[in-house]
N, C-alpha and C positions, 0 to 999 in steps of 0.2 A: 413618234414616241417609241414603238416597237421599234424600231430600225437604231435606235439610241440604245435601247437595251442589249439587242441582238449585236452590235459592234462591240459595247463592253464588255462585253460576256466573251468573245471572240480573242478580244485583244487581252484579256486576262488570262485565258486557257494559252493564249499563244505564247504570253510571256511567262507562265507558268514552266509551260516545256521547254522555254528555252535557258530559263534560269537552273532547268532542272539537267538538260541535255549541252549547256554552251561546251565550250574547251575549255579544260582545265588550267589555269596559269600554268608559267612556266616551273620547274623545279618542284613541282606538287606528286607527291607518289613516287619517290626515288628509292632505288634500293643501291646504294653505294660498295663500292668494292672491297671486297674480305681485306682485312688489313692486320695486322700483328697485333694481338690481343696483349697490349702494352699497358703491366700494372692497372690489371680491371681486378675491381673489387667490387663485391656486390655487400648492399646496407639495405639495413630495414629498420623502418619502426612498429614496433608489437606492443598490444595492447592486451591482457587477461586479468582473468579472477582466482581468486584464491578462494581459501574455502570456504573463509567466512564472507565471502564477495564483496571484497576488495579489489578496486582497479588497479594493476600498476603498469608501469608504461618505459618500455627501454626504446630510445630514440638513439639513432644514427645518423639520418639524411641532411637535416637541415644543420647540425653542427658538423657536417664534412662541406655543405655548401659554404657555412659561413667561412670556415679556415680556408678553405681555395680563395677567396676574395681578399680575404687578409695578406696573402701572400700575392696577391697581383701589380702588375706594376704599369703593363701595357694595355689591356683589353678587359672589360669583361662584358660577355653577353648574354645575359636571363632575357629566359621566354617563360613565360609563369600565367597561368590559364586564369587562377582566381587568386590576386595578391590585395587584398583588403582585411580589413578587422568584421565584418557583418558575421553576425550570428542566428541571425534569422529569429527564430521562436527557441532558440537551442537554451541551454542555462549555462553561462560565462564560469562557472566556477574552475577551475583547472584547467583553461584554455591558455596553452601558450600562444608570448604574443606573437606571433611569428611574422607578422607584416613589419612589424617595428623592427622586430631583429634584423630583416634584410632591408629594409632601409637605412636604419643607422648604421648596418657597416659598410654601405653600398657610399653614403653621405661621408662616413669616416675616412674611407680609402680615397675617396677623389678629394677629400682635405689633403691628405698625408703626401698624395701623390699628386698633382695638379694636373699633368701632362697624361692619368690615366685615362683612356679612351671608353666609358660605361654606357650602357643601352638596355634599356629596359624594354621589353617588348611583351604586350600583355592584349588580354581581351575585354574588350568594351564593356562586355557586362559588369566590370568591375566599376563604372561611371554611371550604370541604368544605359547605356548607350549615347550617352553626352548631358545628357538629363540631371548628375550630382558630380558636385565636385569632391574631389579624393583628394585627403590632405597627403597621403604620403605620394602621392604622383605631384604633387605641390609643389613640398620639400625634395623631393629627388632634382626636377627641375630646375630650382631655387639653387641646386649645389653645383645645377652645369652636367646633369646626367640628363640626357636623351629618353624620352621617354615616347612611345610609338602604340598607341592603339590602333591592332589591327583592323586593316582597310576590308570586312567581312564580305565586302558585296562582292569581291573577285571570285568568291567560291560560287559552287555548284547549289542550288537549293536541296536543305534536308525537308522541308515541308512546300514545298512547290503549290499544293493549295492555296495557302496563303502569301508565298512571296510573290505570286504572281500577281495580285494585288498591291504588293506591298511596292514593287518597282514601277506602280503605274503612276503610283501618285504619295503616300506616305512618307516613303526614302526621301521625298526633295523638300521636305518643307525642315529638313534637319531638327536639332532640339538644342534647351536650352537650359543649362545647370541652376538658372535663378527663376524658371517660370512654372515648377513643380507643385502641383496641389494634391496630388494622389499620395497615398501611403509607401513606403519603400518597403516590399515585402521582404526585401532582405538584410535590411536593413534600419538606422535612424535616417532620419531625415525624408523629404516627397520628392519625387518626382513627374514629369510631364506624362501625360497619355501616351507620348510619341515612346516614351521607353518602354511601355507594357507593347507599343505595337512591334519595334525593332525587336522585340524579346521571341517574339514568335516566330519568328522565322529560324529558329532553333540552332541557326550555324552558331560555329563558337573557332579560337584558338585556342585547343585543349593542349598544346603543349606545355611541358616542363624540364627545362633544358637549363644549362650553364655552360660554359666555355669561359676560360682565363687563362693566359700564359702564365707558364709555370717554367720559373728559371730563364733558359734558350727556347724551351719547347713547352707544349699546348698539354692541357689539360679536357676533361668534356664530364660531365653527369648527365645522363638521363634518367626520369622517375616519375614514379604514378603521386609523388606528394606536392601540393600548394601550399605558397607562403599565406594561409590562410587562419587564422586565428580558429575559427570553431571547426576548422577541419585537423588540426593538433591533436587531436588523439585518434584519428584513423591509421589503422594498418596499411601501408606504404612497403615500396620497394624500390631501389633504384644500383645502378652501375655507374662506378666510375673508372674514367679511364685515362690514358694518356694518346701521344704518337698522330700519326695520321689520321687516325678516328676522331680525335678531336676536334682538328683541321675541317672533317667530313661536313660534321655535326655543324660549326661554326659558317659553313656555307651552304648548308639547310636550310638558317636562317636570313641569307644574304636577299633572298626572292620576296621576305616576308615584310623586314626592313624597309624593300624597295618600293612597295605598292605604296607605302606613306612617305617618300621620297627619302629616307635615311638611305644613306652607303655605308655597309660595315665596312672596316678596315682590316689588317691583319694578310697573313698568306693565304695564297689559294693550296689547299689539299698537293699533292703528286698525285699525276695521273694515275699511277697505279702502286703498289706496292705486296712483292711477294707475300703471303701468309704461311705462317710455318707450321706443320704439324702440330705444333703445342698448346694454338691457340688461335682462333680464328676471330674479330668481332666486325660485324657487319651494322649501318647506320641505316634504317628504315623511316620509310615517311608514307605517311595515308595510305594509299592501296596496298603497298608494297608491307605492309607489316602484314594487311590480309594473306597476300598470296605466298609469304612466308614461313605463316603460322599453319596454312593448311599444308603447305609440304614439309613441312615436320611432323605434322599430325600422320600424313601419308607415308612419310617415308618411316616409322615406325611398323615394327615386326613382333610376330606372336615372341610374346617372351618378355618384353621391353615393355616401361613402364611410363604412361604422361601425366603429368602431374598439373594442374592447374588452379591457380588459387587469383579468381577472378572477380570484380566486384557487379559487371553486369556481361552476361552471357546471354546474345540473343542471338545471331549472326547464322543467317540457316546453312550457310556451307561452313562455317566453322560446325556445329552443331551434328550436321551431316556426317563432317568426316571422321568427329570421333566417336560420332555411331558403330561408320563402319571398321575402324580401329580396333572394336571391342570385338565386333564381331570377327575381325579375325585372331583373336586373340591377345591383343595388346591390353595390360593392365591401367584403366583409365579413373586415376581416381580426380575429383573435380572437388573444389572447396569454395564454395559462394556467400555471399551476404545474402541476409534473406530477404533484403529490401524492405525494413520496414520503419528505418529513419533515415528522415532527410533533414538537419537542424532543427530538431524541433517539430517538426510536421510527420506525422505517421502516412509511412507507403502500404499500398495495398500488392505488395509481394510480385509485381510484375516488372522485369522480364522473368528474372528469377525463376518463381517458383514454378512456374510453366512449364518450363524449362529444366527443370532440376526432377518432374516428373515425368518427363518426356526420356529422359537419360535413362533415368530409375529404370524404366520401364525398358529399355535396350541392355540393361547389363553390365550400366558404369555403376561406380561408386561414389554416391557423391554424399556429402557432408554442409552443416550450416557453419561458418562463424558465428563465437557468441559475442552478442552485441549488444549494450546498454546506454545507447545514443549515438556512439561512434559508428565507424564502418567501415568494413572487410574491404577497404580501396587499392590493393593490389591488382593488378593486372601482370599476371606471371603466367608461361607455360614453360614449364621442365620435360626432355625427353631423353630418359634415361637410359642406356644400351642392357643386354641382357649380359655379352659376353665380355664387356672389358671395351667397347668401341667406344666412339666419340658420343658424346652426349651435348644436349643442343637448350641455349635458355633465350628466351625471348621475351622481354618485359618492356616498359615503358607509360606512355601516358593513355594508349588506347585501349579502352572496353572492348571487348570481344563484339560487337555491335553495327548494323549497319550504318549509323554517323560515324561510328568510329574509324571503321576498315574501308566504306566506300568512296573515300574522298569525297567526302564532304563538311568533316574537321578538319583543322588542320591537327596533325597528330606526330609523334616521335617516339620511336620504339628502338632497339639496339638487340642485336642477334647476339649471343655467343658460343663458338662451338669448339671443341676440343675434347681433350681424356676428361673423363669424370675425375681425375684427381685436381684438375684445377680449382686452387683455392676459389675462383669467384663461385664456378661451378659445385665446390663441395660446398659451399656456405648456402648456395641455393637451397639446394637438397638439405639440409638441416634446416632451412625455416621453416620449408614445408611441412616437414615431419613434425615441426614444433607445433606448427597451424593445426597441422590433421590428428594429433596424437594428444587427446584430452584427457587428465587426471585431474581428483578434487584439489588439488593442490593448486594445480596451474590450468586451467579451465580456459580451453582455446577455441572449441568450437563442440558441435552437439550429432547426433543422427539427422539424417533425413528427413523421419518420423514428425520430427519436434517443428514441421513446419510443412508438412505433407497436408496442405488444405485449398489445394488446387481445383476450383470449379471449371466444366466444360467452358461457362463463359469468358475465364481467366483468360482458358488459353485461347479462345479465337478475339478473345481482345487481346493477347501478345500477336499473334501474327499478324492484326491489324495494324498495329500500330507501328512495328516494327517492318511492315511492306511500305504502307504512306507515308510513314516518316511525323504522321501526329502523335510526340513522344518527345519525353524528354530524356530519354535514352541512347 
C-alpha cells in the first residue's frame, strides 16, 4: 500500500517538474527583427466620468479591426484569447456585442469572397475546455472558417502543483459538450467537472492579434482588447501597422496553427529588412516582451520619463527594474487598476495593490484608474527621452506578470521606437496624459491614497502566488 502511495507521489512531483522544466515549442519567445515602422498607428478605447458620473466611452480597436476585414480578399488570421458573449455576474446593460460583430463580418466576407483563406485561432476557455458548445465558433465553421482551439498542453506549466497531476490521468479522459451538470461560472449553460479541472492548470492563449492583406501588401494589429461582450467597456490599447511586420506577426502564428494541424498560408516574412531612423517596430512573443521591456526600463536615464499604464503588475524583475530606474533618477510614473472587478465578482486588490505600495514606497508615482465595473486592461509602457532622442512604446496582450512574461502564455506584444514626433508615438503619449491627468469633468483615474489598504498579509500573499503560479494572474 505505502509503496502505491510512495510511486504516486513520485511520479506526480516528476511530472510536475517536467511539465514545468520541458522545451519550450518551437517559435515560442521570439523577438523578430527591427523592420520599417510602416503606417503604425496606435488606437485606444477610453472609458471616464463626468461630473455628474456618467460613463462615456470613445472606442477605436475593434472598429479598425472590423474595417481591415472588410477590406480583405486573401487571408485573414485572428488570434483572440476571450471571443464569446459570457458575462459572468457582470450586468449586460451597455455591453457591446462584440463577439457577434466579429463573427458576422468574419461570416460576411468569406460570403462576399469565397476564395478568402479565414482562421480563427482562439483559447479553449472560451468552450469550458471542450465541455460547452459555442454557437459562434458553430457558425464560423458552418461558413467554411477554420477555427483552431489551442493545443495548451505544448506549454510549460504556470501551476505545476497541479498539472502534474493533471497529465497523470485527468488530461486523457477528454470532455464532453453534452455531458455537463455543473454550473458555468462564466457563463449560461453547465458544464462537466473535467472543465473546472482543465481550468486550473491556469495556461491560456492570451493573445490578440490580426493580420489581413491589404491591397498587394499585409497589414497586422496587435492589442491588450478581446472580442468579448462584457469586456466592451474596458480600457484597451493596440497598434496597427503595415510592411514586413505584418508578415512577422502572421508567422507568430504559423507554430500555434500547427500544433492542431492547420497550415497558415500566405508569405514568409524577408529575412531581414533595414530599419530607418524614423521608425523602428519590432514583433515580440512570450519571454521576449520580458526581456524587452526590462531593457527599456534599463536603458532609461536620470531626466527621462516611463510611463506605464498597466492592468496587472507583478513581475519581480519588471518591478525591480523600475525600482532601480527611480533611483537613479528617471521619472517613473505607473497607472494601474486597482483590482477590484472581475464581471461581476469583487477582487481583493492583489497583485496590484501590493505592488503599487511597494513602488510608493521606492519613489515612483503611481496613480489608480477610476473604475465602476470595467478595467484599466491596458498593457503599455512609454519611455520617453529628456533631450529630443528616440523614444521607445511597447504594448500588446501581456500583463507585466509572471504567466505573462515567462513563457508560459502564449502572448504578443509589438516594440515601437523612433523620434517622439511620431504620430503612433505622440498619440501614445496623449493617452497617457489623458489616463493620468484627472478633472471633475473628465474623471480618469484618482491618487494612490484612494486605494492605499495594503495588509503585511496581502503582500506575502502576492509573492506567493506570483512565485508558484497558484494565481490567476
Amino acid at each position: 500500500m505505502w509503496s502505491w502511495i510512495v510511486t504516486l507521489l513520485l511520479a506526480w512531483v516528476a511530472m510536475g517538474a517536467w511539465q514545468r522544466l520541458k522545451p519550450l515549442p518551437e517559435g515560442i519567445g521570439v523577438a523578430f527583427p527591427e523592420r520599417p515602422a510602416v503606417e503604425a498607428r496606435f488606437l485606444a478605447d477610453q472609458t471616464w466620468y463626468d461630473a455628474e458620473g456618467k460613463r462615456h466611452q470613445q472606442q477605436a480597436i475593434f472598429d479598425e479591426m472590423l474595417a481591415m476585414i472588410a477590406q480583405a480578399r486573401r487571408l485573414v488570421v485572428a488570434d483572440m484569447f476571450l471571443y464569446n458573449d459570457f458575462a459572468g455576474s457582470a450586468e449586460g446593460d451597455g455591453f457591446r456585442p462584440l463577439s457577434e460583430e466579429l463573427t458576422a463580418a468574419l461570416v460576411e466576407q468569406k460570403r462576399r469572397h469565397p476564395g478568402l483563406a479565414a482562421v480563427v485561432i482562439s483559447d479553449p476557455l472560451n468552450t469550458l475546455y471542450g465541455g460547452l458548445a459555442l454557437d459562434h465558433f458553430a457558425r464560423l465553421r458552418e461558413a467554411g472558417i477554420t477555427v483552431v482551439e489551442t493545443d495548451l498542453t505544448r506549454l510549460r506549466a504556470s501551476n505545476p502543483l497541479w498539472s502534474g497531476l493533471w497529465h497523470l490521468g485527468p488530461r486523457w479522459l477528454g470532455n464532453d459538450p453534452d455531458g455537463g451538470w455543473l454550473p458555468n461560472a462564466l457563463g449560461p449553460g453547465r458544464v462537466p467537472l473535467r472543465s473546472y479541472l482543465a481550468l486550473l492548470n491556469f495556461n491560456a492563449n492570451h493573445r490578440k492579434t490580426l493580420v489581413v492583406d491589404q491591397g498587394d501588401g499585409w497589414a497586422g494589429l496587435v492589442t491588450s482588447a478581446n472580442p468579448h461582450d462584457a469586456s466592451s467597456r474596458h480600457g484597451n490599447v493596440a497598434l496597427r501597422f503595415g510592411g514586413a511586420a505584418a508578415l512577422d506577426l502572421l508567422a507568430s502564428e504559423r507554430p500555434v496553427a500547427a500544433w492542431s494541424g492547420v497550415a497558415l498560408p500566405g508569405p514568409e516574412a524577408p529575412a531581414s529588412a533595414a530599419a530607418p531612423d524614423d521608425g523602428r517596430l519590432q514583433l515580440l512573443t512570450e519571454g521576449a516582451i520580458r526581456d524587452a521591456l526590462i531593457r527599456a526600463i534599463e536603458a532609461a536615464t536620470a531626466g527621462e520619463r516611463l510611463d506605464l499604464a498597466v492592468f496587472y503588475l507583478a513581475h519581480r524583475g519588471v518591478v525591480t527594474a523600475l525600482k532601480r530606474a527611480a533611483a537613479r533618477g528617471v521619472r517613473v510614473r505607473v497607472l494601474l487598476d486597482p483590482n477590484r472587478d472581475a464581471f461581476g465578482i469583487e477582487k481583493g486588490g492583489i497583485p496590484n495593490r501590493p505592488v503599487a505600495r511597494e513602488l510608493v514606497e521606492a519613489g515612483l508615482e503611481v496613480r489608480w484608474c477610476v473604475t465602476k465595473g470595467e478595467q484599466c486592461h491596458s498593457k503599455l509602457l512609454l519611455r520617453r527621452p529628456a533631450d529630443g532622442g528616440d523614444a521607445e512604446l511597447i504594448l500588446g496582450s501581456a500583463n507585466f506578470t509572471r504567466r505573462n512574461l515567462d513563457d508560459l502564455n502564449l502572448e504578443t506584444s509589438v516594440r515601437l521606437a523612433g523620434p517622439a514626433t511620431l504620430p503612433a508615438l505622440r498619440e501614445a503619449a496623449r493617452f497617457f496624459e489623458s489616463r493620468w491627468t484627472s478633472t471633475p469633468e473628465r474623471t480618469t483615474s484618482e491618487p494612490f491614497a484612494a486605494f492605499d489598504d495594503t495588509s503585511l498579509w496581502q503582500r506575502w500573499r502576492y509573492r506567493l502566488m506570483e512565485t508558484t503560479g497558484l494565481s490567476t494572474f
